[in-house]
Z-matrix of the N, CA and C atoms (Angstrom, degrees):
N
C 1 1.440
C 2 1.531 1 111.03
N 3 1.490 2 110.28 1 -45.59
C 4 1.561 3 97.65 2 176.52
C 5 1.335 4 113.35 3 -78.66
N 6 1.071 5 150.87 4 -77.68
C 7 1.291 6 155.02 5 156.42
C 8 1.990 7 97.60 6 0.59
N 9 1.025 8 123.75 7 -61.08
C 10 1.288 9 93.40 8 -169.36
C 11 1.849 10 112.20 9 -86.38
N 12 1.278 11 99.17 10 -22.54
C 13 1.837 12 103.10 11 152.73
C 14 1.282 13 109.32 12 -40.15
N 15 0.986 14 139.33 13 -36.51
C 16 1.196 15 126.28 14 -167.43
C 17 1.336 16 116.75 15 -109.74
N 18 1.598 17 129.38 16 -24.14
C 19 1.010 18 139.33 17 170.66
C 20 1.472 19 121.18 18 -77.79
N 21 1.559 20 110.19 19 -20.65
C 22 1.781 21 111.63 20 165.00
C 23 2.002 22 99.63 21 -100.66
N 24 0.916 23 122.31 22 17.10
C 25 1.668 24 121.00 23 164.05
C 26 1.428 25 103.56 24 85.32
N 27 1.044 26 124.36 25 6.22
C 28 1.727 27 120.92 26 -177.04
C 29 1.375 28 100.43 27 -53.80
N 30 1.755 29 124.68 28 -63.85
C 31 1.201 30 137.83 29 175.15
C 32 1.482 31 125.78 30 -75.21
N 33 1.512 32 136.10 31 126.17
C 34 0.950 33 150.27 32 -134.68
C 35 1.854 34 84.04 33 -94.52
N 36 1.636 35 113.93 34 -36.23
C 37 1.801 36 122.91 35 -167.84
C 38 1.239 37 102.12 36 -148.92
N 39 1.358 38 100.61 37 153.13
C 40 1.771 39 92.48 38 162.54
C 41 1.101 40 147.79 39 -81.85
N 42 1.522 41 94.95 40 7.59
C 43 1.467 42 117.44 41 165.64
C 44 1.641 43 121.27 42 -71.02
N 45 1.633 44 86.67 43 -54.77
C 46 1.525 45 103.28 44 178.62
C 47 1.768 46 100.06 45 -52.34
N 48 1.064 47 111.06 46 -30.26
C 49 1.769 48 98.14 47 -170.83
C 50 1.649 49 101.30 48 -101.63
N 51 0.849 50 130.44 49 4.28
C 52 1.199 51 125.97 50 146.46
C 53 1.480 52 123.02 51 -88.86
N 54 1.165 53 119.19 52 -24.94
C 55 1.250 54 110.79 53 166.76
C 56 1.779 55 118.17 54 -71.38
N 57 0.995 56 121.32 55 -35.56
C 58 1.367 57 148.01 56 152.29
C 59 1.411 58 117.77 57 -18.96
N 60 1.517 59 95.01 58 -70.84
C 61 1.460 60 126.43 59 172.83
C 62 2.201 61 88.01 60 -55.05
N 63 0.829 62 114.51 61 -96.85
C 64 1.156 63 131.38 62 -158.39
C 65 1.468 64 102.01 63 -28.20
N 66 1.304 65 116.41 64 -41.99
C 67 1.436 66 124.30 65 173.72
C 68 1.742 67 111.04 66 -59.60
N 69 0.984 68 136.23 67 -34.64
C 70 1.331 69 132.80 68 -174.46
C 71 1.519 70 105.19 69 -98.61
N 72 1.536 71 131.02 70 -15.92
C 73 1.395 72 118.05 71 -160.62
C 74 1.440 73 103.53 72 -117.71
N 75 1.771 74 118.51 73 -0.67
C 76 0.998 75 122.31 74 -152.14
C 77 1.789 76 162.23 75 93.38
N 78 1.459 77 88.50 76 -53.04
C 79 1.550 78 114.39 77 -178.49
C 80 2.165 79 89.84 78 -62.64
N 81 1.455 80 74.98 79 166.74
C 82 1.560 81 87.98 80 157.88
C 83 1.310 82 121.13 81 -65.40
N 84 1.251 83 126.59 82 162.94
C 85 1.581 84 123.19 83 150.47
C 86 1.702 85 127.81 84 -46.72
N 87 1.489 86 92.14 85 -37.64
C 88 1.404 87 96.01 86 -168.06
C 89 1.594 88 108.65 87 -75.77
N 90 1.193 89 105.93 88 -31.19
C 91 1.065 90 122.80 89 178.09
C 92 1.705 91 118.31 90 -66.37
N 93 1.381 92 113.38 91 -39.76
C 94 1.538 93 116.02 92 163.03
C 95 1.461 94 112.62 93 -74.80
N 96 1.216 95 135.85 94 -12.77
C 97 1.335 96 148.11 95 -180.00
C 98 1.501 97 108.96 96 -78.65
N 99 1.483 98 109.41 97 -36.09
C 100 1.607 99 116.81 98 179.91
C 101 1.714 100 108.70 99 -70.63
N 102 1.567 101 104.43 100 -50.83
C 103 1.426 102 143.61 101 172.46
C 104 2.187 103 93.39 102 -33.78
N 105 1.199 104 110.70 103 -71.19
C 106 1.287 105 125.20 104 -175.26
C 107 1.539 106 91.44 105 -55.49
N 108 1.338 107 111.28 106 -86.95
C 109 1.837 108 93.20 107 -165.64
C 110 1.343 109 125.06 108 -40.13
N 111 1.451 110 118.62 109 -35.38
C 112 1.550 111 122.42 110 176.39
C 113 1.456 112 109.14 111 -49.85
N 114 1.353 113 107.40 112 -36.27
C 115 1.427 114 119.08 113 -175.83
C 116 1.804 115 123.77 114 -51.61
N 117 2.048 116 80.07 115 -65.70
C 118 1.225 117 96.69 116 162.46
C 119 1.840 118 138.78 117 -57.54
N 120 1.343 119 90.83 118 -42.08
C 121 1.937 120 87.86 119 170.35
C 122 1.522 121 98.01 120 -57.48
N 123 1.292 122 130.63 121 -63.14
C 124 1.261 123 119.65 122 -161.64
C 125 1.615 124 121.41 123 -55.75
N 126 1.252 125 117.01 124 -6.05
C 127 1.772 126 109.81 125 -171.68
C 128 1.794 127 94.25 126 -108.56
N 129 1.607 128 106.28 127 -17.43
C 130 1.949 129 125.17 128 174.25
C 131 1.758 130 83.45 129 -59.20
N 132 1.157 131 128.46 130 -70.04
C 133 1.353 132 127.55 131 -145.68
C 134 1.431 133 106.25 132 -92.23
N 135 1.407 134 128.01 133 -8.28
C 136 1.438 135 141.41 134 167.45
C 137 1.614 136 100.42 135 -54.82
N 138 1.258 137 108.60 136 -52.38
C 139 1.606 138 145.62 137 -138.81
C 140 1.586 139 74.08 138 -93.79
N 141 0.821 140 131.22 139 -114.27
C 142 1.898 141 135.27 140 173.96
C 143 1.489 142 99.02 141 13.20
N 144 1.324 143 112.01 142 -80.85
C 145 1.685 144 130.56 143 170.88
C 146 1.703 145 113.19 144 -16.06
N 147 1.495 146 98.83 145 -73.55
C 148 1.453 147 99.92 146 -179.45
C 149 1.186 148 122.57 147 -83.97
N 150 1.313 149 123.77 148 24.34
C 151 1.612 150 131.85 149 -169.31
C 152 1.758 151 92.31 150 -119.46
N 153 1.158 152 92.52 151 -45.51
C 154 1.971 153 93.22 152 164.91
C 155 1.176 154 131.49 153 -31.86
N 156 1.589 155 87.84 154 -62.35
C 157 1.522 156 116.68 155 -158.59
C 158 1.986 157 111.72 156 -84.58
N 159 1.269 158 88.93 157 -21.40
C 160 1.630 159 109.58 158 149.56
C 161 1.171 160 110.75 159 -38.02
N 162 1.051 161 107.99 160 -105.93
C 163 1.801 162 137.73 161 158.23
C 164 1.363 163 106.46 162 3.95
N 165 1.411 164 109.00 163 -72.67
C 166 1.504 165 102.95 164 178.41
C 167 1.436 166 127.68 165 -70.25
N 168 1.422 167 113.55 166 -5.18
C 169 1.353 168 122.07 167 -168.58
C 170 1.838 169 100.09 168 -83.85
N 171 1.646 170 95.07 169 -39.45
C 172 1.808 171 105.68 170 -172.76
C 173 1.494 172 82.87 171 -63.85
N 174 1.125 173 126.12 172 -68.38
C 175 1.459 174 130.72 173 -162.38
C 176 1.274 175 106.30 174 -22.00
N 177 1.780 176 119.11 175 -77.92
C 178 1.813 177 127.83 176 -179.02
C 179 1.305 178 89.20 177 -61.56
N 180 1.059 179 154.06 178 19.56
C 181 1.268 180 128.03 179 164.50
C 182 1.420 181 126.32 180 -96.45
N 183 1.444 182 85.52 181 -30.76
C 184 1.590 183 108.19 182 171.93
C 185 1.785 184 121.68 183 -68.54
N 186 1.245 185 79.94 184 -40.08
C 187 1.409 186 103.01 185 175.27
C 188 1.490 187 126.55 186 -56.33
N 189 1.255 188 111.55 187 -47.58
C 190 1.918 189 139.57 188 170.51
C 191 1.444 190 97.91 189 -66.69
N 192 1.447 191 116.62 190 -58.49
C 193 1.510 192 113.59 191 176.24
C 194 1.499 193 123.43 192 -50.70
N 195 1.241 194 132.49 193 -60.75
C 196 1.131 195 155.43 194 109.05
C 197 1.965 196 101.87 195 29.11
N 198 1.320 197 106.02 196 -96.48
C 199 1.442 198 119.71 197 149.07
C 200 1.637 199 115.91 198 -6.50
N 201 1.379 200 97.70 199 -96.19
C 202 1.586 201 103.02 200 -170.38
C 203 1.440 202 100.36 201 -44.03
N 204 1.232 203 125.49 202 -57.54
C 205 1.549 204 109.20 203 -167.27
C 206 1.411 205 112.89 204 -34.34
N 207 1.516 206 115.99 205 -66.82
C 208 0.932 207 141.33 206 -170.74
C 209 1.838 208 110.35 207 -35.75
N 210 1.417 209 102.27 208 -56.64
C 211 1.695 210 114.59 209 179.51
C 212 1.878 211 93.67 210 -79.47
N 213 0.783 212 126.25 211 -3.67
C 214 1.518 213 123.71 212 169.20
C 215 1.356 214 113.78 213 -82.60
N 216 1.467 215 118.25 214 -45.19
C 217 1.262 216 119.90 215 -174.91
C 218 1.852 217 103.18 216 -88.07
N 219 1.424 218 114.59 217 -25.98
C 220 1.322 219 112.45 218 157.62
C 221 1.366 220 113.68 219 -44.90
N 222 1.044 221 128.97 220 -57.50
C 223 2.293 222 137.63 221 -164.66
C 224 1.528 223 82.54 222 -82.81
N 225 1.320 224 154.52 223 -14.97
C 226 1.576 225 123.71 224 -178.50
C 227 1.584 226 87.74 225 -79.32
N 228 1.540 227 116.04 226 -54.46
C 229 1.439 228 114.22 227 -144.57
C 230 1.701 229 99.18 228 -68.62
N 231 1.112 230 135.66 229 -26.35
C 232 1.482 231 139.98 230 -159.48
C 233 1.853 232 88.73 231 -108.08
N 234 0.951 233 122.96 232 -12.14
C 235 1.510 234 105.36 233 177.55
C 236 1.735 235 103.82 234 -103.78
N 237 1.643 236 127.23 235 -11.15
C 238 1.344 237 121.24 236 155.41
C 239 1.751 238 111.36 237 -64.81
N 240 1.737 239 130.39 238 -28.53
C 241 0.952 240 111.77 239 -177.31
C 242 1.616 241 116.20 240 -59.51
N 243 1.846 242 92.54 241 156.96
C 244 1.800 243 72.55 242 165.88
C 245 1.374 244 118.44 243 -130.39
């Protein structure tokens, strides 16, 4: 709620929309303020996660590519024998 309060312009800060927030849900501010960073590390390290897993995906990919050539140019040379 705060984070996108603030990212469609409702909230002037992200304070102001956490305070906001805090006003309708109860908690303190400070307390929705803690709430938000917890938030935030976790989508930081989501983001880490799938940037990894990227990485390793180009990696085997290269690798398979790499591969087929290889068994490709294997079936030309054994399919000239006769």
């Amino acid at each position: 709620m705060v984070l996108e309060g603030v990212r469609e312009g409702v909230y002037s800060s992200e304070w102001a929309a956490i305070c906001a927030v805090a006003k309708m849900l109860g908690p303190t501010p400070e307390t929705v303020r803690l709430w938000v960073r917890k938030a935030q590390a976790q989508v930081s390290a989501t983001a880490v996660d799938h940037r990894r897993r990227i990485v390793e995906l180009e990696r085997e990919n290269r690798e398979l590519r790499r591969a087929n050539e290889i068994l490709k140019a294997a079936s030309a040379f054994f399919a000239r024998e006769p």
